[in-house]
N, C-alpha and C positions, 0 to 999 in steps of 0.2 A: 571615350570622351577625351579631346584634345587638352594638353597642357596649356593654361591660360599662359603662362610664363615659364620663366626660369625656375621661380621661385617654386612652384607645382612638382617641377623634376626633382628639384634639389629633395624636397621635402618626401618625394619617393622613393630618391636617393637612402636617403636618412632612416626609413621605414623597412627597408630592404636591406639593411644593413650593408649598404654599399659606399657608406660615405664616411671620411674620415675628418673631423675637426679638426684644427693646428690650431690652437691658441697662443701661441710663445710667438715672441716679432721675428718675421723672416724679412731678408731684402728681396726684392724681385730684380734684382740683379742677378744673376747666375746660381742664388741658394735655394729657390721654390727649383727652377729645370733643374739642378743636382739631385734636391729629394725625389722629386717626382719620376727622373730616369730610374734611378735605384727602387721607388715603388713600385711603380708600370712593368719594367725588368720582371718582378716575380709575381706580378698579375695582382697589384694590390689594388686597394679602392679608389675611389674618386677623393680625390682633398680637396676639401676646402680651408685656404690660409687665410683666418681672420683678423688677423693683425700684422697686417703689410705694411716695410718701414716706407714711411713719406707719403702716404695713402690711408683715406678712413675708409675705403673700400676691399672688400675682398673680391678675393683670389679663386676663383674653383675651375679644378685642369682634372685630368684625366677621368671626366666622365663619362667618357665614350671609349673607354679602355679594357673594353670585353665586353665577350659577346652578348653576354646577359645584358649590361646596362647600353649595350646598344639598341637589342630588343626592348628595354623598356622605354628608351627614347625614344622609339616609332612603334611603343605599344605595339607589340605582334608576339607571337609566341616563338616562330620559326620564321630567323631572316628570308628564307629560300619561297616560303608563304609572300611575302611581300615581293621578292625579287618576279614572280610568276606576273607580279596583279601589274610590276608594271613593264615587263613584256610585252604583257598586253597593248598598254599605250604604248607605247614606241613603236608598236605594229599599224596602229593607225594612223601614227605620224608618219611612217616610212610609206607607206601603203594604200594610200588616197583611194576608195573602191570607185569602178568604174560604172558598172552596170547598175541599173535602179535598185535590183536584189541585194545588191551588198550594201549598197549603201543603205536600205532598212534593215538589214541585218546589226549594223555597227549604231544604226539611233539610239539605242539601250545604254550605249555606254557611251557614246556623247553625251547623252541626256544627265548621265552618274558625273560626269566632267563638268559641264556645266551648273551643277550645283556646287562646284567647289572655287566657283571664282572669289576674289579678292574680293573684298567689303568695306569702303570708306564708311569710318564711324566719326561720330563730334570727337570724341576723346580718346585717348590710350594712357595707359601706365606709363608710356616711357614720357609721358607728359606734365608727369605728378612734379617733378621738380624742374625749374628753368632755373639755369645759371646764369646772371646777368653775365657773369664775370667768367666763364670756359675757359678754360686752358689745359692742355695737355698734360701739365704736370700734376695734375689734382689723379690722373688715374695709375694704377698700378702697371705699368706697362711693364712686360718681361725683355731683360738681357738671358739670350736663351744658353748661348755658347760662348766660350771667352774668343773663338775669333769672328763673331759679328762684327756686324760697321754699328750696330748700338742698340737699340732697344725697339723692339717689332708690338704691333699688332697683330695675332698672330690667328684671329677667329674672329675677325668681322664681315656681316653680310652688306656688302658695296655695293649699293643700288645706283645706276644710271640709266640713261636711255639714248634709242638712235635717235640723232635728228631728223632725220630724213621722213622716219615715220611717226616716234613718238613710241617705238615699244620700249617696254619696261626689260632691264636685267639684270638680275640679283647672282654676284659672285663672290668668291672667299678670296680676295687679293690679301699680299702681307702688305699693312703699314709700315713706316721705317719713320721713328718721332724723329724730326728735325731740331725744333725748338717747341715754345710753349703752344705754339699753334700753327704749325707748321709740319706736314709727314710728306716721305715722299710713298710712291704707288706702285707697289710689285705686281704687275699685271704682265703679264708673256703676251708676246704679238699674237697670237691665233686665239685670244682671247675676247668675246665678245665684249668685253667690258673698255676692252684695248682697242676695238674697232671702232666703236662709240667715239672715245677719245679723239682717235685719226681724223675719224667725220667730223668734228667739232674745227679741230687744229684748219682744215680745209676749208672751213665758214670765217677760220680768222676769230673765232667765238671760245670763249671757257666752256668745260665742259663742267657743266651741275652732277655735284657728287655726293648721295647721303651712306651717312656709316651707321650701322648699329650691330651693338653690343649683346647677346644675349639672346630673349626670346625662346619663344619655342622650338626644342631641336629638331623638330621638321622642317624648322623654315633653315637654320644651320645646315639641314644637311642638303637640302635643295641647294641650298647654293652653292653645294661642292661637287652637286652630279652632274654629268657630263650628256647634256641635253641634248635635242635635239634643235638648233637655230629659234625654230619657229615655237617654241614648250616655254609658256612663262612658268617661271622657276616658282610665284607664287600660286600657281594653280596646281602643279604639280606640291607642293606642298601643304596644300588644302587636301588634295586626295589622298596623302600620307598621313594627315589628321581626321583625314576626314570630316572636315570643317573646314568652313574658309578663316584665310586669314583676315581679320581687322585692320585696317591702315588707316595713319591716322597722318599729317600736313607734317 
């Protein structure tokens, strides 16, 4: 059963005895990354810091900081169980069969594929609140290191698309806050996210760019694997849940 949210893992977290509360006020300015190198260092829990200065939001990092809570992120028992299933795919992304035979040979798991497509719904969670008034400073953004150029995003899944055709591509780019609404986009040229862009820049056009926050750690981790061009990262993470993803406007 896929994690509806964030909130699902956390609370698994917490049940597993893998999650540690912080209640006393930290700055996310360089004192959460101090504690949490020093925890992760000797293999400690996931934190969650719930009283972040200049923030009514919390903090939660080192989730995915062993192997265990990374199996329970992608619900599996043995990562190497998962790494097989999508071998698999990549084999038929690589591998287009030729002959009639192969290609009914491989319908079985197109057919598994195509149950995992993406699923426009009326509504989502991340819809429960609307801020008239957004600004960048309302969130906890971390100074990671004292010689950063300032404060990053550092786990967002940045959705964009080619112009040319309209495909969807979800990736882990670092933000860098400028001011209250304003980041800039750490995107590496051989990055599809960064191709997008290029092709936008060449129409003379902005390129439309959604970020989010959180969510299911399939859909996080999807956006950090190293795909194949043609593999939307949210169908590939509907097969990692095994449900499709809900998207919502």
């Amino acid at each position: 059963m896929a994690y509806k949210d964030l909130h699902e893992f956390i609370d698994r977290l917490e049940q597993e005895g893998e999650l540690k509360r912080i209640v006393a006020e930290v700055d996310p300015e360089l004192e959460i990354t101090e504690i949490t190198d020093r925890v992760s260092k000797k293999y400690g829990p996931a934190l969650l810091f719930e009283n972040v200065k200049g923030s009514n939001i919390p903090v939660l990092i080192n989730a995915f900081g062993s192997e265990k809570r990374m199996n329970m992120s992608l619900q599996v028992k043995e990562l190497d169980d998962l790494a097989r299933d999508i071998m698999d795919i990549l084999e038929i992304a690589d591998n287009v069969p030729k002959s009639m035979l192969d290609k009914v040979k491989i319908l079985p798991r197109l057919a598994q594929l195509s149950s995992f497509m993406p699923r426009i719904v009326k509504s989502g969670i991340c819809q429960e609140v609307v801020d008239k008034n957004p600004s960048l400073d309302k969130l906890p953004v971390l100074k990671c290191w004292p010689g950063d150029a300032g404060r990053f995003i550092t786990l967002p899944q940045v959705y964009s698309k080619d112009p040319e055709n309209g495909k969807r591509n979800v990736g882990m780019y670092r933000l860098q806050v400028f001011d209250h609404q304003t980041t800039g986009m750490h995107w590496h040229m051989h990055h599809d996210g960064a191709s997008n862009y290029r092709k936008n820049c060449d129409r003379g056009q902005p390129t439309e760019v959604a970020v989010a926050l959180g969510g299911d750690p399939a859909i996080t981790y999807a956006a950090t694997a190293p795909l194949p061009k043609d593999i939307d990262e949210l169908i590939f993470a509907g097969f990692l849940r095994k449900q499709p993803v809900d998207l919502v406007r």
